[in-house]
C-alpha positions as CSV (number, residue, x, y, z in Angstrom):
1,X,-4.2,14.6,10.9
2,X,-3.0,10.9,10.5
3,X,-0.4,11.4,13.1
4,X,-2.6,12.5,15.9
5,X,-4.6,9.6,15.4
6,X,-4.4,6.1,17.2
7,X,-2.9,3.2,15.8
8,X,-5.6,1.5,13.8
9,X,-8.1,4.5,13.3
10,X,-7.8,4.6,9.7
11,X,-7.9,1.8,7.2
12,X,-7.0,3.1,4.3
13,X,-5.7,6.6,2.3
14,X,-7.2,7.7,-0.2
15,X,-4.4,10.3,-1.9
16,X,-5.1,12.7,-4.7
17,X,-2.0,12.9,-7.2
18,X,-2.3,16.4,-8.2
19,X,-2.8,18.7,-5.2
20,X,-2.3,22.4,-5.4
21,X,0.0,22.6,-2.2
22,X,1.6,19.5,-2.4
23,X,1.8,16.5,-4.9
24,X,0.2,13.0,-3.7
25,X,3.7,11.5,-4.3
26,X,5.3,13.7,-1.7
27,X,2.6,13.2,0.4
28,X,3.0,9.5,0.8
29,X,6.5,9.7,1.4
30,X,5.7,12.2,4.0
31,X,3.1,10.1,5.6
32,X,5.7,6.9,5.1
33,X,8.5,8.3,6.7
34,X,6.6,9.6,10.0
35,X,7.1,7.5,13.3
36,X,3.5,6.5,13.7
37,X,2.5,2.6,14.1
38,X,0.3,2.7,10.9
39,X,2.9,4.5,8.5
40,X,5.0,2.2,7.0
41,X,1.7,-0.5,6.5
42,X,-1.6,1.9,5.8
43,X,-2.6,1.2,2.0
44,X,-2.8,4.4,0.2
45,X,-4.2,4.6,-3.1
46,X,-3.1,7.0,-5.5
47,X,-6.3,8.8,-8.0
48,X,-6.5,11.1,-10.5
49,X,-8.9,12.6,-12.3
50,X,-6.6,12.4,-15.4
């Protein structure tokens, strides 16, 4: 979803730690490591309902 997306469409992430499919930590490196403008700079914000 956030690579299909133009540069600037979102402003921010908001990333769940502890998803049943993958873990929020792997997902931001995920996102991070993708060739979109926005990767490397988007603030995600990790939460937890720990």
């Amino acid at each position: 979803m956030f690579q299909e997306k133009p540069e600037g469409y979102f402003d921010a992430i908001l990333m769940d730690i502890m998803m049943p499919v993958m873990d929020g930590i792997t997902a931001t490196k995920t996102i991070r490591s993708l060739k979109h403008p926005d990767a490397e700079t988007i603030p995600i914000i990790a939460m937890t309902a720990n």
